[in-house]
C-alpha positions as CSV (number, residue, x, y, z in Angstrom):
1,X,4.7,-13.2,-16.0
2,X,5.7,-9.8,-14.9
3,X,9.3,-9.5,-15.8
4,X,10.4,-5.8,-15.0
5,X,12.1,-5.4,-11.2
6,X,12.5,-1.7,-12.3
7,X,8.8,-1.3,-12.0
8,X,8.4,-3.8,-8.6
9,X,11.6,-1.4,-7.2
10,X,9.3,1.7,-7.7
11,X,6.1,-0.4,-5.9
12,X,8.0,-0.9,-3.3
13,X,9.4,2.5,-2.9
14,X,6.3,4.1,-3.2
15,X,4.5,1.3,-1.1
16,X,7.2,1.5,1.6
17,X,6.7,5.3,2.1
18,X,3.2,5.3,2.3
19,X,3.0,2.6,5.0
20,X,6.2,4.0,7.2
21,X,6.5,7.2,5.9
22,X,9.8,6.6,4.5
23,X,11.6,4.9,1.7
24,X,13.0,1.2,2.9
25,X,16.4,0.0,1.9
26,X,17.7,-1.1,-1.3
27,X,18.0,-4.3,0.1
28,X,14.6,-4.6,1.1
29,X,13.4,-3.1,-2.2
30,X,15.1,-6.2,-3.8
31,X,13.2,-8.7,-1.4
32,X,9.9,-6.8,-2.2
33,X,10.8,-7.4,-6.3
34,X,12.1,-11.1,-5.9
35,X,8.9,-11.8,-4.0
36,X,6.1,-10.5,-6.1
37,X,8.0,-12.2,-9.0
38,X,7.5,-15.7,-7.0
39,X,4.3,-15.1,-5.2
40,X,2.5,-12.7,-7.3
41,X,3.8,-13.1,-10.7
42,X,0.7,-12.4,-12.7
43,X,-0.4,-9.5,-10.4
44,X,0.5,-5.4,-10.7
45,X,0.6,-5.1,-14.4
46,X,-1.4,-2.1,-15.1
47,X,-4.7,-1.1,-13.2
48,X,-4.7,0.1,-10.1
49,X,-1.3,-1.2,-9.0
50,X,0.5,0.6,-11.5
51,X,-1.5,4.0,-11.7
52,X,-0.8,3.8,-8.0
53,X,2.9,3.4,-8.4
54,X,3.6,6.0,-10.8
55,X,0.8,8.8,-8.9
56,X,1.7,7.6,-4.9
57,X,-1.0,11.1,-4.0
58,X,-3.6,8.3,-5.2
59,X,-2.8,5.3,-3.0
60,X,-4.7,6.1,0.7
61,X,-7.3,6.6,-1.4
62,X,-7.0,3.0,-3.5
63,X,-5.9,0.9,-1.0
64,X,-8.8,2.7,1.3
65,X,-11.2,2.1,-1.6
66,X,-9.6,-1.9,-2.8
67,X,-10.0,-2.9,0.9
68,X,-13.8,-2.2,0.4
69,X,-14.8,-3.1,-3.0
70,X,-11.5,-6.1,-3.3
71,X,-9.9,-7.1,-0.4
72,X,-8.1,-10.0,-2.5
73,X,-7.2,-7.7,-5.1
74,X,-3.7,-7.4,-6.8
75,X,-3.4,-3.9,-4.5
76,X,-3.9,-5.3,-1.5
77,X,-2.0,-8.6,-2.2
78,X,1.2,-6.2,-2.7
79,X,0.5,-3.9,0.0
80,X,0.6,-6.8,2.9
81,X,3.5,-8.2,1.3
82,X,5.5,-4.7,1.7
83,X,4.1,-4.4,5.0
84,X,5.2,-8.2,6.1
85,X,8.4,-7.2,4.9
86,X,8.7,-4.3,6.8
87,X,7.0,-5.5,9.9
88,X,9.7,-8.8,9.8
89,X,12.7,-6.4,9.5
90,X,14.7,-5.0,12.5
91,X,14.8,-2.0,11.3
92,X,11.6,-0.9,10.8
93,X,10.1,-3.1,13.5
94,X,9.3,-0.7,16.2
95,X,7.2,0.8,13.8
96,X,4.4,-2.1,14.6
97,X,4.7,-2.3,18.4
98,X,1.5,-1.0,20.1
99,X,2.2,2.8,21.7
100,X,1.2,2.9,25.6
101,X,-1.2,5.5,25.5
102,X,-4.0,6.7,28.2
103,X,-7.6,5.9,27.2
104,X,-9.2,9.0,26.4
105,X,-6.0,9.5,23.7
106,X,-6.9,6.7,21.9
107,X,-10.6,7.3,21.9
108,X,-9.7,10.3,20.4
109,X,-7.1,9.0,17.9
110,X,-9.8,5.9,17.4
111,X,-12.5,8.6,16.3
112,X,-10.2,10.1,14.4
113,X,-9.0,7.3,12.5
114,X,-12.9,6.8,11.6
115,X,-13.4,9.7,10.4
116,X,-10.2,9.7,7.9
117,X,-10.9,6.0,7.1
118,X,-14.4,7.1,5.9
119,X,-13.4,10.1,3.9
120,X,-10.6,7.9,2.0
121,X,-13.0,5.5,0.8
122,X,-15.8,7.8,-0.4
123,X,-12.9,9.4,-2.6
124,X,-11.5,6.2,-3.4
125,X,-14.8,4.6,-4.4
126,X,-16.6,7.5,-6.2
127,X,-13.8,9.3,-7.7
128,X,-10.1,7.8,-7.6
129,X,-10.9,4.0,-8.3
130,X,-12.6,4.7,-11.4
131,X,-10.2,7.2,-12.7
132,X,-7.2,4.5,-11.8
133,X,-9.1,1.8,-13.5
134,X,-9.7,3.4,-16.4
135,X,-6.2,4.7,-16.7
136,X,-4.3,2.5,-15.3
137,X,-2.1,2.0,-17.9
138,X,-1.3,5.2,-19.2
């Protein structure tokens, strides 16, 4: 059982900032630790998870990669349980409310998207995801 909240803190840290842009509160940090201890106890020690955690340039490229290759993986599992937390919170709420925007804008930002999403996961697949599995825990 995974037994360090130190390293669950710095997940969610890291996690938090990479799906908001910013880091969420210390109070939320402890929800995201209490809750992988009781619903993904077994999960996040070394691999991916942690080589993500301690090199946060790497994760777009992981969680673009993981969401390919394993959807149900430890990564992922962690990822939409930072993101429930931060979609359930006031604070940070907003955040997940569609934007009004005209239709040619979001073709545009849809085509966009696309072409990011595509880039990420060839990185993440061909280069990133094998270096984090093979060092992910060093």
């Amino acid at each position: 059982m995974r037994d360090n909240p130190r390293m669950d803190e710095l997940e969610g840290r890291v996690f938090s900032r990479y799906l908001i842009g910013r880091e969420a509160s210390a109070g939320l940090l402890r929800r995201y630790a209490e809750a992988c201890r009781e619903l993904t106890p077994d999960e996040g020690q070394g691999g991916v998870v942690e080589f993500a955690s301690r090199r946060p340039w790497s994760l777009p490229f992981l969680d673009a990669a993981e969401s390919l290759l394993n959807r149900n993986g430890p990564l992922r599992s962690r990822l939409l349980l930072m993101l429930a937390l931060l979609e359930a919170t006031p604070e940070h709420a907003d955040r997940f409310l569609p934007r009004p925007d005209s239709f040619p804008a979001l073709v545009l930002r849809s085509a966009t998207d696309v072409v990011v999403s595509a880039v990420k996961i060839a990185i993440g697949v061909l280069i990133v995801r094998p270096w984090a599995r093979a060092h992910g825990n060093s």
